[in-house]
MDTraj code that builds the backbone (N, CA, C; nanometers):
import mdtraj as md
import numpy as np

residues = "UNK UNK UNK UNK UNK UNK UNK UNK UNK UNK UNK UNK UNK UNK UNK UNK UNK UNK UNK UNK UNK UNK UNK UNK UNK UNK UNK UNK UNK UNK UNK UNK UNK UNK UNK UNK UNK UNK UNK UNK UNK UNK UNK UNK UNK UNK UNK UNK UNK UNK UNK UNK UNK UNK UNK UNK UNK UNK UNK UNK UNK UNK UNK UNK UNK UNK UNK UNK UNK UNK".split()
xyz = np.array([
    [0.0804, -0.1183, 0.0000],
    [0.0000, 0.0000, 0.0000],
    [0.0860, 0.1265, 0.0000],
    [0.2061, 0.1343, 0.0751],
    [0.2868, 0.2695, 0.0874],
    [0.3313, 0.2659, -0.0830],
    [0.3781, 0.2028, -0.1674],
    [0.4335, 0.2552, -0.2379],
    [0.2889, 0.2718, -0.3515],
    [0.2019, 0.1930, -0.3543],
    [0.0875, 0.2510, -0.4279],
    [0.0530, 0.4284, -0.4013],
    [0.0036, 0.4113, -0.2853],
    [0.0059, 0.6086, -0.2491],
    [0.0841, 0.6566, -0.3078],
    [0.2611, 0.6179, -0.2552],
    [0.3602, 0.6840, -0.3052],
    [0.3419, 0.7614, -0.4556],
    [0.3188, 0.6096, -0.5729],
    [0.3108, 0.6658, -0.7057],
    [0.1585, 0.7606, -0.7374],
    [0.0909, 0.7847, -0.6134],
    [-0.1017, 0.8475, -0.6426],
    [-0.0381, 0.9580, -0.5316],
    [-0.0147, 1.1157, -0.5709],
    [0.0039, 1.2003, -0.5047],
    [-0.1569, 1.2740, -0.4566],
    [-0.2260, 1.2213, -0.5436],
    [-0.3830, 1.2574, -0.4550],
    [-0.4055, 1.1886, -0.3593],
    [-0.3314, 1.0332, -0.2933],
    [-0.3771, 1.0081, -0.1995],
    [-0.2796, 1.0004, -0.0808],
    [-0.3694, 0.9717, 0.0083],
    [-0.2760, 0.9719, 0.1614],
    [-0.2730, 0.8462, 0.2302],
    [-0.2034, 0.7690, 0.3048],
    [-0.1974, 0.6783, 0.3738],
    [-0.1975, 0.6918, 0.5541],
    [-0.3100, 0.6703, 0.6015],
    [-0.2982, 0.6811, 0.7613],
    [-0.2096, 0.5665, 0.8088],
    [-0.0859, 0.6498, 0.8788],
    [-0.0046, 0.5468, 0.9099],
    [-0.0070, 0.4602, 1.0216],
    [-0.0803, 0.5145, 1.1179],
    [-0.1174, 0.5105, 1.2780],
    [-0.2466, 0.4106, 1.2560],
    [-0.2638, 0.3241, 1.3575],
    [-0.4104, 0.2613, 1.3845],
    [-0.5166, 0.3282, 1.3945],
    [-0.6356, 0.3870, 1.3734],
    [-0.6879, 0.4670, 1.3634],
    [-0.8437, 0.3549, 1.4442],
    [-0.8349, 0.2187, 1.4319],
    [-0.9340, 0.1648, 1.4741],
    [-0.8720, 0.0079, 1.5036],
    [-0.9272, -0.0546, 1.5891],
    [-0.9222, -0.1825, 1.6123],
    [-0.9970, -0.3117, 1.4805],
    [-1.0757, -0.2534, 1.4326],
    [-1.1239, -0.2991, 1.3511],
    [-1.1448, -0.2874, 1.2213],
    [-1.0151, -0.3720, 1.1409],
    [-0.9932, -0.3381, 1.0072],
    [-1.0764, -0.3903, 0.9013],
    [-1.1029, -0.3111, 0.8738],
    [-1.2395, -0.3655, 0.7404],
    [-1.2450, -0.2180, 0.6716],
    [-1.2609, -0.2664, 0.5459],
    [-1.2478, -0.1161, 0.4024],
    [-1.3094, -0.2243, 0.2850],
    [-1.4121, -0.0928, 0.2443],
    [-1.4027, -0.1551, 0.1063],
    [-1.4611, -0.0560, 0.0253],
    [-1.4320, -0.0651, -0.1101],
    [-1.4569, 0.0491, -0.2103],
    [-1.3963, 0.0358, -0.3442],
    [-1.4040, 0.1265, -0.3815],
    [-1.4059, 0.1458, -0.5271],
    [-1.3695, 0.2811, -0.6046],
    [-1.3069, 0.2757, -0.7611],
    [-1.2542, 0.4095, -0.7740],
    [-1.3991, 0.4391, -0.8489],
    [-1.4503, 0.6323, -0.8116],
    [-1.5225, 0.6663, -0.8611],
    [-1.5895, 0.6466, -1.0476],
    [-1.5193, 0.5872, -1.0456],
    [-1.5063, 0.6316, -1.2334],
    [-1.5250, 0.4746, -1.3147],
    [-1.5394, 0.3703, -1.2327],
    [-1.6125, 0.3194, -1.3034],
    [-1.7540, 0.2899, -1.3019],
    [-1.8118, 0.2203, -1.3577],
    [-1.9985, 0.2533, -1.3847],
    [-2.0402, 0.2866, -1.2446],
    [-2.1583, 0.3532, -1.2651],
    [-2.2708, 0.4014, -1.1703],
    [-2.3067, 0.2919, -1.0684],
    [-2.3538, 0.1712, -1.1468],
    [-2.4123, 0.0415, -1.0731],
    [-2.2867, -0.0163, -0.9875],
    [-2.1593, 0.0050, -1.0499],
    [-2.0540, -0.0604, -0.9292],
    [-2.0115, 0.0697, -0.8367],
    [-1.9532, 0.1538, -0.8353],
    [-2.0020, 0.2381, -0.7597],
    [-2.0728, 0.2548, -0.6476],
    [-2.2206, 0.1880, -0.6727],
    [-2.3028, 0.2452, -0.5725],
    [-2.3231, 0.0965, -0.5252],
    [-2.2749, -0.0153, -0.5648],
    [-2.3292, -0.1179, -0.4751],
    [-2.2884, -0.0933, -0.3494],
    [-2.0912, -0.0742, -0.3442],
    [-2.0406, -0.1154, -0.2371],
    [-2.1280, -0.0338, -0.0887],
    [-2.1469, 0.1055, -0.2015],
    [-2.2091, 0.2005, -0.0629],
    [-2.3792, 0.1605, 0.0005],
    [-2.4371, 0.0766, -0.0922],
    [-2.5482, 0.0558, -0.0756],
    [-2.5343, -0.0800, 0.0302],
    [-2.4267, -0.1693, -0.0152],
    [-2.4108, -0.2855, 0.0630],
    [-2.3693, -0.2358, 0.2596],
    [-2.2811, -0.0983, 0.2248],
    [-2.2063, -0.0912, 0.3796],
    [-2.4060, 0.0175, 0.4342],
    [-2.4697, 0.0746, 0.4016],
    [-2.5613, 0.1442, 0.4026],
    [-2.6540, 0.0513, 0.4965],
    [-2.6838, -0.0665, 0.4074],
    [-2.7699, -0.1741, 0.4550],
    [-2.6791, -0.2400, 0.5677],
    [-2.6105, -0.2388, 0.6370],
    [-2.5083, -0.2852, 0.7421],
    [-2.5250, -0.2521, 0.8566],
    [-2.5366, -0.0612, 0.7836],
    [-2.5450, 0.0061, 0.9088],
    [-2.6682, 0.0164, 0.9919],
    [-2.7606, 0.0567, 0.8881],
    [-2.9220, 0.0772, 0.8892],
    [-3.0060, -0.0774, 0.9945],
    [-2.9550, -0.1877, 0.9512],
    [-3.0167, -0.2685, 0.9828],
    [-2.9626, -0.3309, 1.1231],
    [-2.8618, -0.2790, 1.1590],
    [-2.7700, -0.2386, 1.2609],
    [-2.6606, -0.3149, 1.3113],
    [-2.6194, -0.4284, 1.1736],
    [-2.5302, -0.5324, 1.1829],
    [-2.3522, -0.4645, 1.2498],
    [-2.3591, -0.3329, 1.1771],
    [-2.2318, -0.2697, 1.2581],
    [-2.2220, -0.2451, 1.3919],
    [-2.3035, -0.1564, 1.4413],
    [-2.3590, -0.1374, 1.5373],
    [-2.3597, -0.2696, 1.6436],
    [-2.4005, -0.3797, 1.6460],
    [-2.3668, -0.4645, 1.6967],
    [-2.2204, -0.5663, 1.6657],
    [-2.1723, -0.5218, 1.5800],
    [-2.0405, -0.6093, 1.5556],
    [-1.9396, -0.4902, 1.6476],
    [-1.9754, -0.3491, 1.6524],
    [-1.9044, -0.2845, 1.6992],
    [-1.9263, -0.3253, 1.8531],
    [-2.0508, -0.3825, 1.8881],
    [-2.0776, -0.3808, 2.0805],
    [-1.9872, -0.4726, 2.1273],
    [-1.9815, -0.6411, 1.9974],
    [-1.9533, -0.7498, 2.0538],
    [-1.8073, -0.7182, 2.0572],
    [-1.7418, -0.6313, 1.9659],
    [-1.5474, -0.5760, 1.9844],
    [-1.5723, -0.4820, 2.1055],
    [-1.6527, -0.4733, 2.1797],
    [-1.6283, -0.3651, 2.2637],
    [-1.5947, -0.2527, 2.2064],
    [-1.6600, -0.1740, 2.1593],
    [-1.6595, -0.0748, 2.0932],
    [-1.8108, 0.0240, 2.1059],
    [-1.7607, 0.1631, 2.1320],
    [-1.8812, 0.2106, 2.1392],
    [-1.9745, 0.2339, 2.0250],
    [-2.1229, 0.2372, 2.0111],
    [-2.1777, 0.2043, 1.8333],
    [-2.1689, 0.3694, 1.7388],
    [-2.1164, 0.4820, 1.8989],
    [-2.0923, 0.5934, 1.7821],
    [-2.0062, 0.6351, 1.7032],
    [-1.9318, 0.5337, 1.6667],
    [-1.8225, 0.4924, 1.5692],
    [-1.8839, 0.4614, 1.4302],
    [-2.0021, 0.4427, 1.4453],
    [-2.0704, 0.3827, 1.3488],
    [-2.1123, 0.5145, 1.2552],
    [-2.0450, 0.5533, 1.1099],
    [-2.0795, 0.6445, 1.0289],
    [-2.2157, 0.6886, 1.0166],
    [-2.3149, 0.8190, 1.0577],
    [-2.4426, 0.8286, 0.9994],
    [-2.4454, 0.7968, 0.8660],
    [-2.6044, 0.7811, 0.8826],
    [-2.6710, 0.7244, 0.7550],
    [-2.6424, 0.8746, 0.6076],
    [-2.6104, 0.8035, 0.4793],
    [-2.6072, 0.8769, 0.3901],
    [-2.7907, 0.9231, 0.3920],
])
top = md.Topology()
chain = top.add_chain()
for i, resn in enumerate(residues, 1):
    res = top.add_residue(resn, chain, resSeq=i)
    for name in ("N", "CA", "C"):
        top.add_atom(name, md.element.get_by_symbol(name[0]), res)
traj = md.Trajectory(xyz[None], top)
């Protein structure tokens, strides 16, 4: 990952732990509409239905970690 950033001067790499719980997922803007919007529709339905929210209780974690709803 450092040397990917490295060669993408638009992006940044958090170097520090920022969370106990590593999970990412996404996509570059620019390809189709329909891929795009699954991933956000998939983490959306996660949150909403409150599967994070409780994956965050059972890590001991408080649930206002949990991104508001788009």
């Amino acid at each position: 990952m450092p040397e990917f950033v490295a060669a993408h001067p638009e992006l940044r790499l958090i170097e520090d732990r920022f969370t106990e719980i590593r999970r990412a997922v996404g996509t570059t803007r620019s390809r189709r509409p329909e891929t795009v919007a699954f991933p956000r529709d998939v983490v959306e339905e996660l949150k909403s239905g409150g599967f994070v929210a409780d994956a965050l209780r059972r890590a001991d974690r408080p649930p206002a970690l949990v991104a508001p709803p788009r």
